[in-house]
C-alpha positions as CSV (number, residue, x, y, z in Angstrom):
1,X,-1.1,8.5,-7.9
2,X,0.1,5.2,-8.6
3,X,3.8,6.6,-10.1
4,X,3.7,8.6,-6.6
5,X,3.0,5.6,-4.5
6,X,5.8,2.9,-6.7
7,X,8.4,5.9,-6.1
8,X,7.3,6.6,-2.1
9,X,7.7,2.6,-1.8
10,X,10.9,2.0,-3.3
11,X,13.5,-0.3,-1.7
12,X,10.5,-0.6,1.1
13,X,7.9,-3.1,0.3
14,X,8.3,-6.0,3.4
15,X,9.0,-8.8,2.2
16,X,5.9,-10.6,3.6
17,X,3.6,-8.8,1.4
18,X,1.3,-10.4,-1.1
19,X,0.3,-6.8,-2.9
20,X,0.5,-2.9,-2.3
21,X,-1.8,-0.7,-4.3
22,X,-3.6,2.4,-3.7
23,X,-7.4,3.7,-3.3
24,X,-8.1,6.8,-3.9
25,X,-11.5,8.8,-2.5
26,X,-10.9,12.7,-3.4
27,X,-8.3,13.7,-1.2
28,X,-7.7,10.8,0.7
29,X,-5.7,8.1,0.1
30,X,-5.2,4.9,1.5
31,X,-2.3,2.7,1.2
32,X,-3.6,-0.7,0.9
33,X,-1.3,-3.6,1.5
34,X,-2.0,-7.5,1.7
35,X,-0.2,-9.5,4.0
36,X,-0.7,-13.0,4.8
37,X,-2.6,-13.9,7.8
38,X,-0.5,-13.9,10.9
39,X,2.1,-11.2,9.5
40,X,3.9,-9.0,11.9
41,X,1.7,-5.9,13.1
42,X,3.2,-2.5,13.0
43,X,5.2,-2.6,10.2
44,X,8.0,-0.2,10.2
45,X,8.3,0.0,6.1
46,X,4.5,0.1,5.8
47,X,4.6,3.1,8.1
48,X,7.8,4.3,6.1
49,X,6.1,3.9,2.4
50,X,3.0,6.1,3.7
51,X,5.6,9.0,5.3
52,X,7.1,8.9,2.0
53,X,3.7,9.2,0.0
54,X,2.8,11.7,2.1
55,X,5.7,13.7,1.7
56,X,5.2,13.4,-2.4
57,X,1.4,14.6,-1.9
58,X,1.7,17.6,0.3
59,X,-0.3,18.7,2.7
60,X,-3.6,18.8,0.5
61,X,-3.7,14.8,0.7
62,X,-4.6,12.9,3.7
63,X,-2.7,9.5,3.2
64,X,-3.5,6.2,5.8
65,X,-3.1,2.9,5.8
66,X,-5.4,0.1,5.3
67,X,-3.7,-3.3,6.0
68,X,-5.6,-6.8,4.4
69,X,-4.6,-9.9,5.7
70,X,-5.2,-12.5,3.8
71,X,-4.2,-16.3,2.9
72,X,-3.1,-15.6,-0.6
73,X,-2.8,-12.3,-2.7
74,X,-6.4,-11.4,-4.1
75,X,-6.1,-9.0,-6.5
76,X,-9.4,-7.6,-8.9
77,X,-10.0,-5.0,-11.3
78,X,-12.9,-4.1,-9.6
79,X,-12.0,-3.6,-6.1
80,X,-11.1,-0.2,-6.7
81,X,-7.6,-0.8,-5.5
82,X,-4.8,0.5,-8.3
83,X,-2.3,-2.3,-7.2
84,X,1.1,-1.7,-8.4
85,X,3.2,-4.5,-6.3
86,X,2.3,-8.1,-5.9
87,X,4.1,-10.9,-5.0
88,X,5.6,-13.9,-7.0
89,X,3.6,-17.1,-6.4
């Protein structure tokens, strides 16, 4: 899932993002992405990156998006969130 979601978000992560990861509950999976408090709503490449994930999965997957805004990236092992993007300090 993770490979899936690095390829899907290519060339698209905004540059105002802390982190982009993804939780996965059975068939449903959320594209998680921190952004700093304040950050542009609607997000065309958020939007894009989940259109492309979606594509990758198929119909069997229901992919959404789950948007964290936050005053710094806050990343854990334990949040259940397979984060494969974060931003430089």
């Amino acid at each position: 899932m993770v490979v899936q979601a690095a390829q899907a978000a290519l060339r698209l992560v905004p540059p105002h993002a802390h982190a982009v990861g993804v939780e996965v509950d059975g068939n449903r999976v959320a594209l998680v992405v921190q952004v700093p408090l304040g950050a542009p709503e609607g997000d065309g490449d958020i939007a894009d990156i989940a259109g492309e994930l979606q594509d990758l999965l198929g119909p069997a997957a229901f992919v959404h998006t789950r948007i964290d805004a936050r005053p710094v990236c806050t990343l854990s092992p334990t949040d259940g969130v397979r984060w494969f993007f974060a931003a430089h300090p």
